[in-house]
C-alpha positions as CSV (number, residue, x, y, z in Angstrom):
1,X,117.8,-137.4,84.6
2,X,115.7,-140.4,84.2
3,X,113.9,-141.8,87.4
4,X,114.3,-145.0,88.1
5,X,111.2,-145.8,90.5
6,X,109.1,-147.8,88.4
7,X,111.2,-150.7,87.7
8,X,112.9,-150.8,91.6
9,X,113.3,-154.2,92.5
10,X,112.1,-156.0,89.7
11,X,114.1,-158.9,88.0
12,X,114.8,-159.0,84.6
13,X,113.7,-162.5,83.6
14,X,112.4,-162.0,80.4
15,X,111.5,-159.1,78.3
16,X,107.6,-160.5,78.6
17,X,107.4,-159.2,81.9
18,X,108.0,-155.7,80.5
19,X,105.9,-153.3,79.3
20,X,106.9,-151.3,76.0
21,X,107.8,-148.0,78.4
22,X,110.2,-149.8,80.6
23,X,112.2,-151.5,77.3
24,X,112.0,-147.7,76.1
25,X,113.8,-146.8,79.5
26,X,115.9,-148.9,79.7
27,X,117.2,-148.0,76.0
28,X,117.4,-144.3,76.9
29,X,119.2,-144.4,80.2
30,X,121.9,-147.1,78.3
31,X,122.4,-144.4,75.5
32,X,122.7,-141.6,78.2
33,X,125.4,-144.1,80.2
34,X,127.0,-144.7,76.9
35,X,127.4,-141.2,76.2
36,X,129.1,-140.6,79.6
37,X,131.7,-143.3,78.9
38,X,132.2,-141.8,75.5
39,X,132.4,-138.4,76.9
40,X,134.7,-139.6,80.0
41,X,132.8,-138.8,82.9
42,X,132.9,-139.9,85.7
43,X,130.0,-141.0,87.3
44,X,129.7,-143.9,90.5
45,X,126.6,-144.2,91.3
46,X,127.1,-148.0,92.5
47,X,130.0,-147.1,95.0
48,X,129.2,-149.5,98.1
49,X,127.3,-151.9,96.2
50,X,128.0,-155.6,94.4
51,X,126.6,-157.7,92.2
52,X,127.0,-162.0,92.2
53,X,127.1,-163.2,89.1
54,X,126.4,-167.2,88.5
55,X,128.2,-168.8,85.6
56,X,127.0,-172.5,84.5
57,X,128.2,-171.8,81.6
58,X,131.0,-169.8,80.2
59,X,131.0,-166.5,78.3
60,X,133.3,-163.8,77.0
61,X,130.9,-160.7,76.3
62,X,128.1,-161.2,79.2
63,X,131.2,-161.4,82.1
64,X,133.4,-159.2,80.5
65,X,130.5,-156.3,79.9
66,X,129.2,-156.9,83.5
67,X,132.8,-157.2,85.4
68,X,133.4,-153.4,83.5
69,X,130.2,-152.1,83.5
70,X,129.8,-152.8,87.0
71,X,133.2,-151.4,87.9
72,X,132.9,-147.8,86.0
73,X,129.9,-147.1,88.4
74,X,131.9,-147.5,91.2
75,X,130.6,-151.2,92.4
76,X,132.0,-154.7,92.8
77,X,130.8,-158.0,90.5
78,X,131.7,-161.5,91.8
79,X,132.6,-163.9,89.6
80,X,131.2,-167.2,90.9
81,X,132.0,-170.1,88.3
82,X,130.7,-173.4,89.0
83,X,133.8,-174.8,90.7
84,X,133.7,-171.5,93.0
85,X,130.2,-172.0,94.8
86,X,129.1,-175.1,96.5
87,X,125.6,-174.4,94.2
88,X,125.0,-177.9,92.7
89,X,126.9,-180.1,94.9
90,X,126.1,-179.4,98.3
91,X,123.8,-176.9,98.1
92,X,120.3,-176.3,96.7
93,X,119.6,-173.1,94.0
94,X,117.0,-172.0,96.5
95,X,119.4,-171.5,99.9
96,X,122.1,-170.2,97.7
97,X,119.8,-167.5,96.8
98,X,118.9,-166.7,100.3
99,X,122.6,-166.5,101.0
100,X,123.3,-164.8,98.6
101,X,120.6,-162.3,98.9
102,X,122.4,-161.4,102.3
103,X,125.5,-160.3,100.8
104,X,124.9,-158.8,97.6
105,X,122.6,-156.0,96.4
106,X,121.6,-157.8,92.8
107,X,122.3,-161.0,91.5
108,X,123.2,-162.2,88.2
109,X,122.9,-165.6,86.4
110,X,123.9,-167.2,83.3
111,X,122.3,-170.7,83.4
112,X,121.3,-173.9,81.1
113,X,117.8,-174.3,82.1
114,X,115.1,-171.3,82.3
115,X,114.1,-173.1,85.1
116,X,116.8,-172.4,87.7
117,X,116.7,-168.4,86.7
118,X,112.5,-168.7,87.4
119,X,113.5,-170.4,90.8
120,X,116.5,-167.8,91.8
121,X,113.8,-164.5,91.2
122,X,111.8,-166.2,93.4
123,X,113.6,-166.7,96.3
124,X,115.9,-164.1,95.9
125,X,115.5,-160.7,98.2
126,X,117.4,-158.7,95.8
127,X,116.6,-158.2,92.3
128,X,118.1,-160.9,89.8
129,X,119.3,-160.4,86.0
130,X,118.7,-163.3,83.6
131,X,121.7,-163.0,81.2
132,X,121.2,-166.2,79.4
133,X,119.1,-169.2,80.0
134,X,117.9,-171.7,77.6
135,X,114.7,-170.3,76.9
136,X,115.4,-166.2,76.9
137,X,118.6,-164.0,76.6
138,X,116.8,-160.3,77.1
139,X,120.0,-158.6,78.1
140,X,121.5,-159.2,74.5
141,X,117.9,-158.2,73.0
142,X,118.4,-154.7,74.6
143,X,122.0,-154.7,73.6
144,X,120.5,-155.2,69.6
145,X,117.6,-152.5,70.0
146,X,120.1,-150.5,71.2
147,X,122.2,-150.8,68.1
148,X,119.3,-151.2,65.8
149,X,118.2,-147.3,66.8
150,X,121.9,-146.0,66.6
151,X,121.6,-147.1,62.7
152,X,117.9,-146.3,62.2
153,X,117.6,-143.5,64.4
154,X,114.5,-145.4,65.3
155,X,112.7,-148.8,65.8
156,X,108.9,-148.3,65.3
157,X,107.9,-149.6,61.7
158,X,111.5,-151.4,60.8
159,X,111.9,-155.3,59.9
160,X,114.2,-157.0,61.5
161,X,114.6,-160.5,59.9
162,X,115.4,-163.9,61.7
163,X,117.5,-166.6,60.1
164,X,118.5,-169.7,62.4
165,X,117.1,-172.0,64.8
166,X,114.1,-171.3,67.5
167,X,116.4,-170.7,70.1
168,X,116.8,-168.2,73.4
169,X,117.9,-165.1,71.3
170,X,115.0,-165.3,68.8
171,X,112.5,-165.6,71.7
172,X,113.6,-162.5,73.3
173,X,113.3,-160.6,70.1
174,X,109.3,-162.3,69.7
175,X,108.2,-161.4,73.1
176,X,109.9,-157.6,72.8
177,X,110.2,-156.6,69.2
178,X,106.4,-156.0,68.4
179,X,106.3,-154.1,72.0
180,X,109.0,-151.3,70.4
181,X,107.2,-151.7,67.0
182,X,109.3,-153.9,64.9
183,X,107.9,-156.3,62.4
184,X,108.7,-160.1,62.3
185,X,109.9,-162.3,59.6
186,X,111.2,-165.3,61.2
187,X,112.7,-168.5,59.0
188,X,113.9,-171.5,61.1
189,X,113.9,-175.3,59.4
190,X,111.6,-177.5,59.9
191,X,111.6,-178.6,63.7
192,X,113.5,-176.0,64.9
193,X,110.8,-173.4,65.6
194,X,110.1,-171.6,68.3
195,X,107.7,-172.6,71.1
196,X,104.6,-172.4,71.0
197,X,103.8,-170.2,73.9
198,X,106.5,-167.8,73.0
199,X,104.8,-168.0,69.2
200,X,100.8,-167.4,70.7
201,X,102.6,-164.4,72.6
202,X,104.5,-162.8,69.7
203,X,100.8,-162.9,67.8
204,X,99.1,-161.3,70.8
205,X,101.4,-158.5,70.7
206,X,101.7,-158.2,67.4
207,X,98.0,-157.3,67.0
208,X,98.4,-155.4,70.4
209,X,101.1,-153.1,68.9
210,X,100.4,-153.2,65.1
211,X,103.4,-155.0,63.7
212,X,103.5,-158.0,61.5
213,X,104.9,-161.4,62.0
214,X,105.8,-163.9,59.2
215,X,106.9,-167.1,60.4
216,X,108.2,-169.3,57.4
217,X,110.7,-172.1,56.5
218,X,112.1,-170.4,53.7
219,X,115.0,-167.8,54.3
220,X,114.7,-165.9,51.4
221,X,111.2,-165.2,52.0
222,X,111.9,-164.3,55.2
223,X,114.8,-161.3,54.6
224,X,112.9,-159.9,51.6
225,X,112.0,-156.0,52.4
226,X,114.1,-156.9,55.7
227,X,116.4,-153.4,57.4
228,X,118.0,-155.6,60.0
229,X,118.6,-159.6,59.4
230,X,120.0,-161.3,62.4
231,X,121.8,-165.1,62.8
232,X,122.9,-166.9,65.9
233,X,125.0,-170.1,66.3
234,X,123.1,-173.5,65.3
235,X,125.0,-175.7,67.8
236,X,124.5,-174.1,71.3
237,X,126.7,-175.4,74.1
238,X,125.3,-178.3,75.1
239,X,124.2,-179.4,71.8
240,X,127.4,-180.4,70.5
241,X,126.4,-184.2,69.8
242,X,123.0,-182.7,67.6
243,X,126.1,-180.8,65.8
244,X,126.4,-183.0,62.6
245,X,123.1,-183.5,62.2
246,X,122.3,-179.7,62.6
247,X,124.6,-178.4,60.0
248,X,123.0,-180.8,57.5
249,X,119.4,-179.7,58.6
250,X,120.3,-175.7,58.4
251,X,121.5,-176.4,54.7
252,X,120.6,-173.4,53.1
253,X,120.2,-171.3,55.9
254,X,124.1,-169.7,55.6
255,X,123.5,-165.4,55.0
256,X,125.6,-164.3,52.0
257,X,125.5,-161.5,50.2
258,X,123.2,-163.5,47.6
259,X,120.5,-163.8,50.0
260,X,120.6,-160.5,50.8
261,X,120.1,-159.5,47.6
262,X,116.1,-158.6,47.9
263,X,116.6,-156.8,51.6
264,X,115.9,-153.5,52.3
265,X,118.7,-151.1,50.1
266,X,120.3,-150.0,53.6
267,X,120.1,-153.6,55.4
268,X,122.4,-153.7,58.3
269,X,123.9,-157.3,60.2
270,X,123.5,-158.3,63.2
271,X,124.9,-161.8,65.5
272,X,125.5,-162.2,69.4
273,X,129.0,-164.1,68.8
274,X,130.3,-166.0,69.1
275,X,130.1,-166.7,65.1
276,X,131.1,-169.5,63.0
277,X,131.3,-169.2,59.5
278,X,128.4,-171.7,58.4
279,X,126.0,-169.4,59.9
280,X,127.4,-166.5,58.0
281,X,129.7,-166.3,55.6
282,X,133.0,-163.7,55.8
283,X,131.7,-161.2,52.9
284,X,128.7,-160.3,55.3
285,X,130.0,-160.8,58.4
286,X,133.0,-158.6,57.9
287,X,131.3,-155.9,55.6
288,X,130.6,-152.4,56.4
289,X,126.8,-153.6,56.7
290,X,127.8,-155.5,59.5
291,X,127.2,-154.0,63.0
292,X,128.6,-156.8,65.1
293,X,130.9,-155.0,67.0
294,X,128.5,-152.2,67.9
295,X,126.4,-154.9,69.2
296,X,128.4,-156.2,71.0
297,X,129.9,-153.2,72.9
298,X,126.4,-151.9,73.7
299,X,125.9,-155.7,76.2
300,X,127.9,-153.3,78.5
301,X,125.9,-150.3,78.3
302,X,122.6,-152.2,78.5
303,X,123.4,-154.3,81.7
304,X,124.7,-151.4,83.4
305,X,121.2,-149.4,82.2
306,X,119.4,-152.7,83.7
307,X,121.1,-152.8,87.2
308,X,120.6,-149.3,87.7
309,X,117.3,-149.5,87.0
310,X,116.5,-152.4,89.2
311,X,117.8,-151.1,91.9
312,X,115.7,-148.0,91.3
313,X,119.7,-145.5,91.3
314,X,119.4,-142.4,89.0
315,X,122.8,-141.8,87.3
């Protein structure tokens, strides 16, 4: 049994606030939870509880993993869309946290600016779970370390390459990956790097941990010697007028089997979805190297893993 004292009551907000034992725990209790689903047990340790979950913007794997997840341990998730909740029209972020604080045992929001999710930790009484803003995405970090070990059997001293923009998904895996003792090579185009603070931070535990981070323009350089290479989406929602103009500056930046040519011997894929084929083409994406579906089953184990843990329950 793994206790769960240590992170009671804590949000999950980004993975900077954690320290490389608490990403380690949370890893182990999803793998133990996983194996209990496998193994068909039953286990509830949620019954009498409920989560709110916020959606500004829509999803298929973050609300389908948490409605389940949720629901196998025995406890309730709300949907709350933004036509559901008066959040945004008649009511400020801050009282609809109070509120619902009062009715709910842990809160969970999906929303467009890092902003709001800083504002509902604060004034939320219960813990809160980021599961996507636009600066971090930690709950889909875990979900890829957890993969990343099933494959390697490990994480300390493998490279896990970045090829894409400077976006949400790449920051969580700066601010985490040295912590768990993966090196760095990151390519994004020019003016589509990743801030600066999140940058300064990836060197400072980099050094701290021992890893190695490359940050380059130039994809190939960055995959060379790579075990893991992961893509996201140029054209986030919200970014669909930048769309034309983002295709033509990612020219080049497509994974294919050619690019892949100089990564590690046993290189394995990796992509939050949803994909679209200029980010990857379908040789990749659909090969046996590809670990995309993996990935995406384990959103479920890891959120479960996180709301557990936050609310200090033992399985």
């Amino acid at each position: 049994m793994i206790s769960r004292t240590l992170m009671k009551g804590k949000s999950l907000v980004t993975l900077k606030d954690f320290t490389r034992e608490e990403i380690k725990d949370l890893l182990e209790l999803s793998k133990q939870i996983k194996k209990n689903v496998k193994a068909g047990i039953d286990f509830q340790p949620m019954l009498g509880k409920s989560m709110a979950m916020i959606f500004q913007k829509r999803s298929t794997r973050t609300r389908v993993s948490t409605e389940t997840g949720i629901a196998m341990m025995g406890g309730h998730a709300i949907f709350l869309g933004s036509d559901d909740i008066q959040l945004g029209k008649n009511e400020s972020l801050k009282d609809t946290s109070i509120v619902l604080s009062r009715f709910n045992h842990i809160l969970l929001a999906r929303f467009y600016a890092h902003a709001d999710i800083v504002e509902l930790a604060n004034e939320a009484t219960v813990p809160v779970i980021n599961a996507l803003s636009d600066k971090y995405h930690p709950l889909q970090i875990l979900a890829d370390f957890q993969t990343i070990e099933e494959q390697f059997g490990k994480l300390q001293g493998l490279t896990l390459a970045w090829v894409g923009d400077g976006n949400n998904v790449l920051h969580s895996i700066m601010v985490a990956g040295p912590k768990v003792g993966l090196n760095l090579r990151i390519a994004t185009p020019a003016g589509y790097k990743p801030d600066s603070d999140v940058v300064e931070y990836a060197k400072e535990q980099a050094v701290e941990n021992n890893t190695s981070l490359l940050l380059t323009t130039d994809p190939n350089e960055a995959v060379t010697g790579a075990h893991i290479i992961v893509t996201d989406t140029w054209v986030s929602m919200g970014q669909d007028s930048e769309a034309k103009k983002r295709i033509i500056d990612f020219e080049g930046y497509q994974i294919t089997m050619n690019m892949l040519a100089t990564a590690d011997p046993d290189w394995k894929f990796m992509h939050c979805l949803p994909r679209k084929p200029n980010e990857v083409d379908d040789e990749v994406f659909y090969s046996d190297r590809s670990v995309v579906w993996d990935e995406a089953e384990n959103r479920m184990y890891t959120v479960m893993a996180t709301t557990l843990s936050l609310l200090g329950i033992d399985l």
